[in-house]
N, CA and C atoms as a LAMMPS dump frame, in Angstrom:
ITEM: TIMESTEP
0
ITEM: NUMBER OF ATOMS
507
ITEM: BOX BOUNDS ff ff ff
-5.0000000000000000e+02 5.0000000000000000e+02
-5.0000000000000000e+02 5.0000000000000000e+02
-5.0000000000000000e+02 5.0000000000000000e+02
ITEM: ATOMS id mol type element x y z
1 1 1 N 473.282 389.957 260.406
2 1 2 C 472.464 388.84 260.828
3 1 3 C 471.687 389.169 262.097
4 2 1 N 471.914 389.922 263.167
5 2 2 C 471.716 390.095 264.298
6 2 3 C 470.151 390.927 264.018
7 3 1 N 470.304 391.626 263.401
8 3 2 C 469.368 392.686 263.071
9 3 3 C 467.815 392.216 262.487
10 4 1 N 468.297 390.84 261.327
11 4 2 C 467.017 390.204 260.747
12 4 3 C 466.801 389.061 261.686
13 5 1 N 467.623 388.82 262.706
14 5 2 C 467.386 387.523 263.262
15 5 3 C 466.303 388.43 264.625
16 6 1 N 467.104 389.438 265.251
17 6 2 C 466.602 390.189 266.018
18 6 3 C 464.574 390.399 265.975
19 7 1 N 464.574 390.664 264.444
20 7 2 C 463.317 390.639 264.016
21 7 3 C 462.542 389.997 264.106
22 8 1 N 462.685 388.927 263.164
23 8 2 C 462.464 387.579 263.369
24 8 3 C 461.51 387.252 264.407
25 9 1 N 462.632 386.914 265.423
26 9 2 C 461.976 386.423 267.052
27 9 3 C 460.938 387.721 266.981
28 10 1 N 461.376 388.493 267.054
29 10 2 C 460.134 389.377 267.794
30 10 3 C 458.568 389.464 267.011
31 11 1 N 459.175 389.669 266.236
32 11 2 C 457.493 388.824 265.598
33 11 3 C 457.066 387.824 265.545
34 12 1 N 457.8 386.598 265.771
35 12 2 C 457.507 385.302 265.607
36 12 3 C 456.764 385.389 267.376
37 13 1 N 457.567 386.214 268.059
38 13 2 C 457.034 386.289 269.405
39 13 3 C 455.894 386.89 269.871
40 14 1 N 455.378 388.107 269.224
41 14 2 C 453.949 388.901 269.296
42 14 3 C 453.149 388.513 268.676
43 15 1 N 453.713 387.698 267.976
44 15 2 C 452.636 386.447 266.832
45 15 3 C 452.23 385.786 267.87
46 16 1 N 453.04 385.065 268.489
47 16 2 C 452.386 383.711 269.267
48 16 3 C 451.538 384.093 270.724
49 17 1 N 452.108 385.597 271.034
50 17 2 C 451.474 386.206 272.376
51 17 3 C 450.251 386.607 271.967
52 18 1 N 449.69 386.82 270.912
53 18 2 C 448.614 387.241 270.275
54 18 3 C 447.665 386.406 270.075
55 19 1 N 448.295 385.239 269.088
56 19 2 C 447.711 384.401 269.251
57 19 3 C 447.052 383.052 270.239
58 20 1 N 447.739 383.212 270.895
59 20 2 C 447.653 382.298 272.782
60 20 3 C 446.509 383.312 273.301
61 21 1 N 446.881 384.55 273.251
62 21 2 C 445.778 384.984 274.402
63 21 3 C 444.565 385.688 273.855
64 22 1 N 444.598 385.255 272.436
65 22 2 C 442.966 386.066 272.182
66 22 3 C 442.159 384.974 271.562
67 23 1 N 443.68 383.807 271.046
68 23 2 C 442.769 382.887 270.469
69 23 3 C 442.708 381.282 271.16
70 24 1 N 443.741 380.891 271.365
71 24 2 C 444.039 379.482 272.065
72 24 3 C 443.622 379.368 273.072
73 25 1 N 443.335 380.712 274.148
74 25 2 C 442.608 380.711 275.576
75 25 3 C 441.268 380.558 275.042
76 26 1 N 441.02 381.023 274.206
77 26 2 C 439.539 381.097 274.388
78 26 3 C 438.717 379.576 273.88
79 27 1 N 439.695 378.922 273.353
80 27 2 C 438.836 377.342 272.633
81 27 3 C 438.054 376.954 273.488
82 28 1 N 438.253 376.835 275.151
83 28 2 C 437.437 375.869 275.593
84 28 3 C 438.064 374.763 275.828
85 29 1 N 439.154 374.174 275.564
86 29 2 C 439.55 372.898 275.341
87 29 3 C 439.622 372.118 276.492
88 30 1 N 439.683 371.026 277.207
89 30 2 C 439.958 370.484 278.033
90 30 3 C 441.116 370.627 278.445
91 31 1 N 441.36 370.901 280.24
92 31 2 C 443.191 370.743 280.618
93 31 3 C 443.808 371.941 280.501
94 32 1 N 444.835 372.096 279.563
95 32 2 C 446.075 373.172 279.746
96 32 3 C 445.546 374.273 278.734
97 33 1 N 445.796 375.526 278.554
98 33 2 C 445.643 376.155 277.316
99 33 3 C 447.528 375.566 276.368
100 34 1 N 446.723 375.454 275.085
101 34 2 C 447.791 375.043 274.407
102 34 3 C 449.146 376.469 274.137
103 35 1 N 449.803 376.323 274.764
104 35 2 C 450.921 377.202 275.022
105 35 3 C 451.679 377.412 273.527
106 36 1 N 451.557 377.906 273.114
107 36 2 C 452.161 378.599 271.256
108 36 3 C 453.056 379.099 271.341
109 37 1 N 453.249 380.067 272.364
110 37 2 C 454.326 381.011 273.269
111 37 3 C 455.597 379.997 273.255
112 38 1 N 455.445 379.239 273.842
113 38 2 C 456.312 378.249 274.951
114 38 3 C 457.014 377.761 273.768
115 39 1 N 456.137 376.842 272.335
116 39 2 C 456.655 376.224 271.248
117 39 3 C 457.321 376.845 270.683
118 40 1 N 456.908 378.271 270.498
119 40 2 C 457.838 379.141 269.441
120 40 3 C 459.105 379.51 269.871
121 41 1 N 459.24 379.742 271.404
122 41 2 C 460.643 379.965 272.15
123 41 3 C 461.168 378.589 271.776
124 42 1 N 461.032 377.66 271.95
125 42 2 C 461.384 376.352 271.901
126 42 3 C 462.332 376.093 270.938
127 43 1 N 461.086 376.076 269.337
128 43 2 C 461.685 376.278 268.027
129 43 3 C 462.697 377.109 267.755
130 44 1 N 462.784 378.815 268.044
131 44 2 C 463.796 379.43 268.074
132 44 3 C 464.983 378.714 268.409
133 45 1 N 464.846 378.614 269.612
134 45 2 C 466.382 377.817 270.213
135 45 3 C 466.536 377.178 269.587
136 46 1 N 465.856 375.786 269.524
137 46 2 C 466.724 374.893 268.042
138 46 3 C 466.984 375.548 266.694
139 47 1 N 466.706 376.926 266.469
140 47 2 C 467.329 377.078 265.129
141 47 3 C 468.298 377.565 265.79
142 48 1 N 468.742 378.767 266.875
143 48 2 C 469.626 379.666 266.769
144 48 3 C 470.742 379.124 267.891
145 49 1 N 470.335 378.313 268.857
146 49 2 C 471.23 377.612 270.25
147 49 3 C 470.709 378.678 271.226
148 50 1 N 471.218 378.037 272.248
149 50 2 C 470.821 378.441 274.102
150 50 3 C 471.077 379.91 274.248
151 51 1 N 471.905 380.769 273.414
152 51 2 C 471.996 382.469 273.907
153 51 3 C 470.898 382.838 273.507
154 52 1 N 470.18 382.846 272.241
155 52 2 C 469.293 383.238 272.33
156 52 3 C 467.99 382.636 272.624
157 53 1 N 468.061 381.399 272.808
158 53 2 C 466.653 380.732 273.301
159 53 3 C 467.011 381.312 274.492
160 54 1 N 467.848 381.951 275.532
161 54 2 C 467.751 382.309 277.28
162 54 3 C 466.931 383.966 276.558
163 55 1 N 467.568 384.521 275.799
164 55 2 C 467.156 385.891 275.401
165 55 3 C 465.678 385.91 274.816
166 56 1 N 465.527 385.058 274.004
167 56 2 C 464.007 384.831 273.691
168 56 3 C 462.895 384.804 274.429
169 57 1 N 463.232 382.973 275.46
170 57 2 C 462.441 382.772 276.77
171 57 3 C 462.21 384.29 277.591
172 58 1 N 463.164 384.807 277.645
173 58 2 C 463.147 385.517 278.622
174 58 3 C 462.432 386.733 277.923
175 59 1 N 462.329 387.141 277.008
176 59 2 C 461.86 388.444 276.835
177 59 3 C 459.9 387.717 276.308
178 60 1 N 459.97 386.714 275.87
179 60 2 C 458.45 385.667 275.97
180 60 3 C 457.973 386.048 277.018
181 61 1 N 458.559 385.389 278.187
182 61 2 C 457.62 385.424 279.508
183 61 3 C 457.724 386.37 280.087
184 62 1 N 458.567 387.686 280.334
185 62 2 C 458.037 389.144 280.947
186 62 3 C 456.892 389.126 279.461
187 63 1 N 456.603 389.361 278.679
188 63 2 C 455.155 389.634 277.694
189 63 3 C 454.182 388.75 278.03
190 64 1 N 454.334 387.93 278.511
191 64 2 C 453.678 386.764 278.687
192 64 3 C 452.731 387.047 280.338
193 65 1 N 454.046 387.493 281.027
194 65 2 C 453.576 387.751 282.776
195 65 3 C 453.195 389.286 282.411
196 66 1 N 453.323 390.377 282.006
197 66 2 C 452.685 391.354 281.506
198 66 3 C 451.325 391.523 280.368
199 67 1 N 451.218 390.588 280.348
200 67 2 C 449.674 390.358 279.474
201 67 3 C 448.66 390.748 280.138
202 68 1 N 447.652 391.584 279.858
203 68 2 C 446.491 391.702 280.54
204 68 3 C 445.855 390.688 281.425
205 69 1 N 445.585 389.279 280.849
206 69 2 C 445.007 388.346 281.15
207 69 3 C 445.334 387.286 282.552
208 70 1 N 447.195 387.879 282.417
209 70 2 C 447.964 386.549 282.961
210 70 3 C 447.578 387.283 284.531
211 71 1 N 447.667 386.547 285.19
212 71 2 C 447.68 386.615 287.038
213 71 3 C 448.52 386.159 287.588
214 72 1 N 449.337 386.352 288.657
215 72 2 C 449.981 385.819 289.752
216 72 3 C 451.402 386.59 289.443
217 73 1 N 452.321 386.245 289.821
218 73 2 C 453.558 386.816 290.145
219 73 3 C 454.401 387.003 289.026
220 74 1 N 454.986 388.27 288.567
221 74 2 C 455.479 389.151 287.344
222 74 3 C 456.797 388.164 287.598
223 75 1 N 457.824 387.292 286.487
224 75 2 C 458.793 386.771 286.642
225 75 3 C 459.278 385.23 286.308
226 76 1 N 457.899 384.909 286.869
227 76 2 C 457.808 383.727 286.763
228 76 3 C 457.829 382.801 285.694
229 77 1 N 457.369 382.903 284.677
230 77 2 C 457.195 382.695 283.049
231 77 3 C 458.456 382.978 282.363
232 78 1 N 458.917 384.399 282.695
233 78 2 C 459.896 384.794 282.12
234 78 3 C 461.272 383.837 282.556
235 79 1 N 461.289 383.457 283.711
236 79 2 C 462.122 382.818 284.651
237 79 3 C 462.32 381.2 283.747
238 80 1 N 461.086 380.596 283.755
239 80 2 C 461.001 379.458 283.363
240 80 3 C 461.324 379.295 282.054
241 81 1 N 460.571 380.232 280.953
242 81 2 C 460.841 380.3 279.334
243 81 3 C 462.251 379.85 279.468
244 82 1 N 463.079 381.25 279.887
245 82 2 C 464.143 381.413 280.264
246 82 3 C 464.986 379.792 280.361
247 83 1 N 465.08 379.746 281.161
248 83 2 C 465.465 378.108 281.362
249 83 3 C 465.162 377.219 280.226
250 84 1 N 463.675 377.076 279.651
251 84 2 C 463.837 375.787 278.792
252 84 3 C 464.03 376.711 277.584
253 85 1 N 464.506 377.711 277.434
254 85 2 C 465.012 378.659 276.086
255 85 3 C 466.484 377.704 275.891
256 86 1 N 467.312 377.751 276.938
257 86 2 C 468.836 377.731 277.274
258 86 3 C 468.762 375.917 277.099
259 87 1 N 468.162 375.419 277.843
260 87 2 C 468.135 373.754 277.861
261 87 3 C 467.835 373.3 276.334
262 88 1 N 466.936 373.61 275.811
263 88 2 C 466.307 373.323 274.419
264 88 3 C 467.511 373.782 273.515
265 89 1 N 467.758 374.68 273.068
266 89 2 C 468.974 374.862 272.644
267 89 3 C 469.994 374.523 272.574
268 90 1 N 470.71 373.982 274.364
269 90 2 C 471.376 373.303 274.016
270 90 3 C 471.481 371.51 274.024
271 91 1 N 470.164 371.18 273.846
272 91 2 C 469.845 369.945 273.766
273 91 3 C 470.478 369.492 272.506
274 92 1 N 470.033 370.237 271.005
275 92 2 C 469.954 369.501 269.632
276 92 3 C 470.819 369.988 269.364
277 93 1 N 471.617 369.205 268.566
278 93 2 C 472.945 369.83 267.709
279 93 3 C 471.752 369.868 266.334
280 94 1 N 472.403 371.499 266.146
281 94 2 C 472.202 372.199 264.739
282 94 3 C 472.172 371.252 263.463
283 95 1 N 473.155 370.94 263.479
284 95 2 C 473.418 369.542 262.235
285 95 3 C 472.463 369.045 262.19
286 96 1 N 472.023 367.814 263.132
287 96 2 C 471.286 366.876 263.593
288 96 3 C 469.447 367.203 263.994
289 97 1 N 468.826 367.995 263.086
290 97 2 C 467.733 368.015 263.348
291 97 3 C 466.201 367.52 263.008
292 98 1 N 465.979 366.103 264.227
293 98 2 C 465.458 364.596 263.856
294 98 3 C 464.008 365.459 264.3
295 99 1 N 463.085 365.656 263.426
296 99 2 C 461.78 365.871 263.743
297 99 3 C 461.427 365.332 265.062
298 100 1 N 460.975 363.673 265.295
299 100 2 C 460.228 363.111 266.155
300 100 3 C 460.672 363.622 267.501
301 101 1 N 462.343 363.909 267.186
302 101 2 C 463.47 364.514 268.571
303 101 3 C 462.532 365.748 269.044
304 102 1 N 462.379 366.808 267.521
305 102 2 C 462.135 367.965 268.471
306 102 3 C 460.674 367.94 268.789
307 103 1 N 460.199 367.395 268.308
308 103 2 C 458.542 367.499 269.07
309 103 3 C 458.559 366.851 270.177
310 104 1 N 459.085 365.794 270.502
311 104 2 C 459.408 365.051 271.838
312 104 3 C 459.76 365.975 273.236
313 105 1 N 461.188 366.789 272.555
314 105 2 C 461.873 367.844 272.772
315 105 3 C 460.401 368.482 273.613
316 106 1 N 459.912 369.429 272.426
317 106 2 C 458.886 370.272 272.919
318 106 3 C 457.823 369.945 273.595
319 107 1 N 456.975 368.608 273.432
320 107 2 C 456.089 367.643 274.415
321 107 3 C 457.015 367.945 275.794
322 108 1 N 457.724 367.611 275.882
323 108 2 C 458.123 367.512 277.139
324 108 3 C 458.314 368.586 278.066
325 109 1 N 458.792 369.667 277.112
326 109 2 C 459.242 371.377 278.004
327 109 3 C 457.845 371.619 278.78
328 110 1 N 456.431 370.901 277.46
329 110 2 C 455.144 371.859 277.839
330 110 3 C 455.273 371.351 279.402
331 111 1 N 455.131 369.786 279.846
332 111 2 C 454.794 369.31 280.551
333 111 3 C 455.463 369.906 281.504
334 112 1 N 456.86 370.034 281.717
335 112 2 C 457.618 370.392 282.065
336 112 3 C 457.712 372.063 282.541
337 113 1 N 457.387 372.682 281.976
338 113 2 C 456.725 374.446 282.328
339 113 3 C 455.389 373.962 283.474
340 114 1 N 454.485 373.145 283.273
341 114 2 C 453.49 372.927 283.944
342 114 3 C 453.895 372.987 285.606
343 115 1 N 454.904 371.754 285.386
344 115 2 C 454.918 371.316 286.68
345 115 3 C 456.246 372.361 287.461
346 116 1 N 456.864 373.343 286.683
347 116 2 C 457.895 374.351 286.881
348 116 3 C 457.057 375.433 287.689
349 117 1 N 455.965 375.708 286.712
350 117 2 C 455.104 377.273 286.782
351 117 3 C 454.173 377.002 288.253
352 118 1 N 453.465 375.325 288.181
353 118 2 C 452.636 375.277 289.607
354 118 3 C 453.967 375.062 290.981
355 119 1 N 454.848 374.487 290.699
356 119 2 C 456.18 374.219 291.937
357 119 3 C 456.53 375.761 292.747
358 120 1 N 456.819 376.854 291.749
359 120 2 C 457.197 377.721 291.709
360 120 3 C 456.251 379.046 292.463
361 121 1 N 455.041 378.518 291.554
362 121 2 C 453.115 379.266 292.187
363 121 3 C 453.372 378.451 293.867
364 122 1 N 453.347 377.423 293.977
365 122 2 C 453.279 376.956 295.809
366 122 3 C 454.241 377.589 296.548
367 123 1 N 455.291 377.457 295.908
368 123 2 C 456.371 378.168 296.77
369 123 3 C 455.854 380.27 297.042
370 124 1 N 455.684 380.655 296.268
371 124 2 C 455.352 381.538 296.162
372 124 3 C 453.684 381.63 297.455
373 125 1 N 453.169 380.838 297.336
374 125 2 C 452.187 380.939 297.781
375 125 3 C 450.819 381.287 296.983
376 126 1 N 450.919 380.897 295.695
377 126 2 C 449.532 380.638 295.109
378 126 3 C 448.18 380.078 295.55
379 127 1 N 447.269 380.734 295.585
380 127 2 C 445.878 379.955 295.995
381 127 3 C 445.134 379.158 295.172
382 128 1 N 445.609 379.593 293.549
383 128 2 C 445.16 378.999 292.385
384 128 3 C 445.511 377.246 292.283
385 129 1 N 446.718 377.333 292.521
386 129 2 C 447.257 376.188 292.152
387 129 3 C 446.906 374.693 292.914
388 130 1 N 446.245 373.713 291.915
389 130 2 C 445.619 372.708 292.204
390 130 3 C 446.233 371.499 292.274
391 131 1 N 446.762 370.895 292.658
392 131 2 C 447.862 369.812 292.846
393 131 3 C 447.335 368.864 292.056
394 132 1 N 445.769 368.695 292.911
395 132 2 C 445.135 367.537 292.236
396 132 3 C 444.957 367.731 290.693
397 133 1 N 444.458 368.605 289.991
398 133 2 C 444.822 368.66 288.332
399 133 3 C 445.764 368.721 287.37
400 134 1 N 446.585 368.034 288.257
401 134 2 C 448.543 368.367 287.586
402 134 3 C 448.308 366.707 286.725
403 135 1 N 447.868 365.425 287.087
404 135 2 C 447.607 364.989 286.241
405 135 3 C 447.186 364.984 284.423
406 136 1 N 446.435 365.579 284.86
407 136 2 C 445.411 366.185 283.604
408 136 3 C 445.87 367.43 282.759
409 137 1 N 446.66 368.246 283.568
410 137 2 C 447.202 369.063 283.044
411 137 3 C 448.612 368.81 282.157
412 138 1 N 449.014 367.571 282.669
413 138 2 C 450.8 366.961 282.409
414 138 3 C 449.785 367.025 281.07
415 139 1 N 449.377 365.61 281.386
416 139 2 C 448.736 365.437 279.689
417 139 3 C 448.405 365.983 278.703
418 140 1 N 447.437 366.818 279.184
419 140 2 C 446.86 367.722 277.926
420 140 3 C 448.104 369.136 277.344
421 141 1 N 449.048 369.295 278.316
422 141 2 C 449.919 369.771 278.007
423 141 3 C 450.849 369.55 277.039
424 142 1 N 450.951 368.211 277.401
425 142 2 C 452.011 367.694 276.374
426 142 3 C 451.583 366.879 275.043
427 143 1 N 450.308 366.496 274.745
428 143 2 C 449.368 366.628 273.896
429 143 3 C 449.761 367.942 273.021
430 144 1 N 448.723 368.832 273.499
431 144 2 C 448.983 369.751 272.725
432 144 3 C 450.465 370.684 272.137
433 145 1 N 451.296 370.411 273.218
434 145 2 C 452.767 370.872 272.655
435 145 3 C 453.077 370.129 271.722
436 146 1 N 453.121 368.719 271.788
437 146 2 C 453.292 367.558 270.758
438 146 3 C 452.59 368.185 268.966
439 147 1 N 451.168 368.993 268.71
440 147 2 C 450.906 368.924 267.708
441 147 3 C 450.921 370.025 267.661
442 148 1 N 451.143 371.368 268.717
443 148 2 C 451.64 372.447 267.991
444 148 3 C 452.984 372.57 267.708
445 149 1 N 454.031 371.736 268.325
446 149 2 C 455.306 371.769 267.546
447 149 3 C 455.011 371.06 265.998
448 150 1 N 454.255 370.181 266.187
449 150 2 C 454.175 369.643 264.359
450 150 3 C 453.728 370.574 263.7
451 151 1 N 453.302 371.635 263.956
452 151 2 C 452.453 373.063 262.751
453 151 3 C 453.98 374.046 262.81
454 152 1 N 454.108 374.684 263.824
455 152 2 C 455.094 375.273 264.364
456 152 3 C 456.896 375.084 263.753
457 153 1 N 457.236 374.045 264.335
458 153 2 C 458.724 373.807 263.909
459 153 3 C 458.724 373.751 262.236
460 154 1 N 457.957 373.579 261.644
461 154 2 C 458.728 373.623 260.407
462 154 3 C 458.483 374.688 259.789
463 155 1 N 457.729 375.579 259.714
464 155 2 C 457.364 376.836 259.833
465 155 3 C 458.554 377.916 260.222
466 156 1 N 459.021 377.875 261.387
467 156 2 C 460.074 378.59 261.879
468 156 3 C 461.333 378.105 260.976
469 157 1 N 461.511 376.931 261.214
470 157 2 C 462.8 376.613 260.902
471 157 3 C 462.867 377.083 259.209
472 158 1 N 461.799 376.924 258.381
473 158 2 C 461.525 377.706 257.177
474 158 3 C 461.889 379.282 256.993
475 159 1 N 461.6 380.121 258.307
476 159 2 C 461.808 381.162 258.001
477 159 3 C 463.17 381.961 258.36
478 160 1 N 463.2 381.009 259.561
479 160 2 C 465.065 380.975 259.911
480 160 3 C 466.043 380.412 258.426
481 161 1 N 465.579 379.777 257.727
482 161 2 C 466.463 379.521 256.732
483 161 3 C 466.066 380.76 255.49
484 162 1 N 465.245 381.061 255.418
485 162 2 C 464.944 382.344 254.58
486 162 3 C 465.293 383.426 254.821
487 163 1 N 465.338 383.715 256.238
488 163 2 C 465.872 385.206 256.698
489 163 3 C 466.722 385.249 257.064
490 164 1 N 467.607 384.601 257.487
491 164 2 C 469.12 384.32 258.263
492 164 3 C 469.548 382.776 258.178
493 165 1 N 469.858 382.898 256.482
494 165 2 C 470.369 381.638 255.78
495 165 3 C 471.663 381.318 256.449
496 166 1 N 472.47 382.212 256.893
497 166 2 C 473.518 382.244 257.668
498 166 3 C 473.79 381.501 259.529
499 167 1 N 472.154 381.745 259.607
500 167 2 C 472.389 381.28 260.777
501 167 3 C 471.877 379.242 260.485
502 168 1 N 471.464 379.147 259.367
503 168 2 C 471.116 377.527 259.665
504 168 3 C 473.093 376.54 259.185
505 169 1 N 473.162 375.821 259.546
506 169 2 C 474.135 375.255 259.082
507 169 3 C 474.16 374.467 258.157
């Protein structure tokens, strides 16, 4: 199991790093870029629980803070994934998995990474970071986490039950 599950994530993960930074950055959209990255760690954890959503998050955001594109301090992403890898995971019992829960679930991490990643940028001493657009950013954050977990979670949880039937309960 370790081996196809192992897989799994990691493509489900260069999938979404791929797709975030050549395609979701570039929309234009108003507010946050819609974070794909963030959902797919998310989803993982609710299929597999908190060891590997911390192992997931965490190997997400070093790719994530190692991206050509990304700026500011190597850790940080990885740090945070990290965290709502482990929280998300162990939020939902396996049994018990209520759609509206996990998109809620995931609405909330986005918002929630937002205000983690700029807290974290001040402390650090970021010049980027805009206090005043944390409004706008909560929102459109959690907007868009909200309807990429609706494409997303059932998708995963589809392929977690196809490839490591063992790991769904």
């Amino acid at each position: 199991m370790w081996g196809r599950q192992t897989v799994l994530c990691t493509i489900l993960i260069v999938v979404a790093l791929v797709t975030q930074q050549s395609f979701l950055s570039r929309l234009g959209l108003p507010g946050a870029t819609p974070d794909l990255l963030l959902v797919t760690v998310i989803t993982l954890a609710f299929a597999y629980g908190p060891l590997t959503g911390a192992v997931v998050g965490f190997g997400a955001g070093m790719a994530l803070d190692f991206a050509p594109s990304t700026a500011g301090p190597i850790g940080v992403a990885a740090l945070i994934f990290m965290v709502m890898g482990v929280i998300s995971g162990a939020a939902v019992d396996p049994r018990d998995r209520n759609p509206p829960v996990l998109i809620g679930i995931i609405a909330l991490s986005c918002a929630a990474f937002v205000i983690a990643f700029a807290a974290i940028g001040s402390i650090l001493g970021d010049v980027r970071i805009d206090w005043q657009q944390a409004p706008t950013l909560l929102l459109t954050a959690t907007l868009y986490g909200a309807l990429l977990g609706l494409a997303v979670v059932p998708v995963v949880l589809i392929l977690v039950g196809k490839i490591t039937p063992e790991a769904v309960p």
